[in-house]
N, C-alpha and C positions, 0 to 999 in steps of 0.2 A: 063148898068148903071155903075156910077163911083163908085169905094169903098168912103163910108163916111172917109173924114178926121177924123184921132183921136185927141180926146177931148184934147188941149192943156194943162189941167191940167193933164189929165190921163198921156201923155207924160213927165209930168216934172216930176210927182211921182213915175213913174219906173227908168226914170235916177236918182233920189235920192236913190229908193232902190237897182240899182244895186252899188251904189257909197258904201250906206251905207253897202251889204255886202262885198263887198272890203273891205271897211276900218276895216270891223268885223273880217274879214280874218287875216288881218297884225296884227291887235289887239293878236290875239292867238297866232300869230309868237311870237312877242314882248313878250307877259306876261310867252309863254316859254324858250324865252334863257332869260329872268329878270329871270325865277326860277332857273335856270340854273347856271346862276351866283351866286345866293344867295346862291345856296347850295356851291356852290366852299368858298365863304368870311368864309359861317359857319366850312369848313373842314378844310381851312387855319388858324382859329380862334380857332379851335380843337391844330393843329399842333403847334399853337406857343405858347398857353399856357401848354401845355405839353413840351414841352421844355424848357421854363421855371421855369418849374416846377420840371426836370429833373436838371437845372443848379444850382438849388439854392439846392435840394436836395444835388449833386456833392459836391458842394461847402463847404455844409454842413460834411460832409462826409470827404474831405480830413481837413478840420479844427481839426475833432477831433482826425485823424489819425496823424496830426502835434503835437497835444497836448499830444496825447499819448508817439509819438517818444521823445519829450522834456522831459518829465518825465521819461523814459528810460534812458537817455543821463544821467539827474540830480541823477540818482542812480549808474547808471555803474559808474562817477567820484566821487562821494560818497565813492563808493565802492575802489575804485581803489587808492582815496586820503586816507585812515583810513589807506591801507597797507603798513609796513614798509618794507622798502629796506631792501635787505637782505645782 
């Protein structure tokens, strides 16, 4: 006796489920180098707002180290202009 042919729907619903877990497969590839990536955007997004934050502080910082030097300058000639020659 010949093996009964399989049911050509049975046939198409197994090539759809092996398709479908392929495709399940690549799906987890994918959603983990996407996480993968996101955490790199958030670490880079850590690093440049900290740098900026770092620049404006600097900035801040030699501004009033300028202000103090001027004010130094305007006492020392103060100082230096009140003395008479001798």
């Amino acid at each position: 006796m010949e093996p009964e042919p399989d049911n050509l729907v049975l046939v198409l619903l197994r090539e759809m489920r092996a398709k479908q877990d392929s495709d399940s497969a690549r799906l987890e590839r994918v959603e983990e180098q996407l996480r993968h990536v996101e955490k790199q955007i958030d670490d880079l997004h850590k690093i440049v707002v900290y740098s900026l934050g770092q620049t404006t502080e600097t900035q801040f910082r030699q501004s009033q180290q300028q202000s103090k030097m001027d004010e130094m300058f305007a006492q020392l000639e103060k100082l230096l202009s009140s003395k008479e020659p001798v």
